[in-house]
N, C-alpha and C positions, 0 to 999 in steps of 0.2 A: 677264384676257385669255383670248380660247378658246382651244384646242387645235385645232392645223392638224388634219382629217381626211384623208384617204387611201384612196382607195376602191381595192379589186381587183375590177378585170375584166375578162370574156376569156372565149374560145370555152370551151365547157364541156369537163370532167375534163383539163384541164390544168393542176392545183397550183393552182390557185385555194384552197381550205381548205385544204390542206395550206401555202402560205405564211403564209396568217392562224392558224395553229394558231399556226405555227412561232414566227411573232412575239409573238403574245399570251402563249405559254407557259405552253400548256394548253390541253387538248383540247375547247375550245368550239363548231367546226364536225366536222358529220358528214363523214366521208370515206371513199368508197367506189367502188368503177370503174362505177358505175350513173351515166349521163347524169342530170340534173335534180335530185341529192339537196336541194341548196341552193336555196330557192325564195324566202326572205325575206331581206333583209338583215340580219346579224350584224354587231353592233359589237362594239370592244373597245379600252379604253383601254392605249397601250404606251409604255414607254419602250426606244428603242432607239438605241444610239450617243451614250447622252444627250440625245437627242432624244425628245423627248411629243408626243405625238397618240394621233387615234382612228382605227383601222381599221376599214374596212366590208370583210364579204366577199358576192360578189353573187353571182346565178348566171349560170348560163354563158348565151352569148348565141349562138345560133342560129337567123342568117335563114331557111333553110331551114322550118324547125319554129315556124312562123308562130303556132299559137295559145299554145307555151308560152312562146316567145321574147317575144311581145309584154308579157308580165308580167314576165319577166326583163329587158327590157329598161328598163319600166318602171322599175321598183327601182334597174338599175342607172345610167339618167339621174338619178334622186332621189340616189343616193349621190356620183356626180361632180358633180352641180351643188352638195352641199353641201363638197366637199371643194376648191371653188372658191371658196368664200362665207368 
């Protein structure tokens, strides 16, 4: 059986890698007060609560900022439709 996924996402530098650090447990996403650091999707397998899955962390998604958001957004449609599958 797969492992449910679980994507994070959300307007940029609001704890977005800093939850998926938190969970993975270990410093796998950069994290830093600069908008954009996050540009690819970052997986990582967790167990938490006794619960298994895989975490995505995506980057932040800002309409406004149309050419970088459209590849943020990108990634992060790829990451919820697979955490929906």
């Amino acid at each position: 059986m797969s492992r449910p996924v679980v994507a994070i996402v959300g307007r940029p530098n609001v704890g977005k890698s800093t939850l998926f650090n938190t969970l993975a447990g270990d410093r796998i996403s950069i994290v830093q007060d600069t908008p954009g650091v996050t540009r690819d999707r970052i997986y990582a397998d967790v167990t938490w609560l006794n619960y298994n899955f895989t975490i995505v962390d995506t980057g932040g998604i800002e309409p406004e900022s149309i050419p970088r958001a459209v590849s943020a957004l990108e990634h992060a449609v790829c990451a919820a439709d697979e955490a929906v599958r």
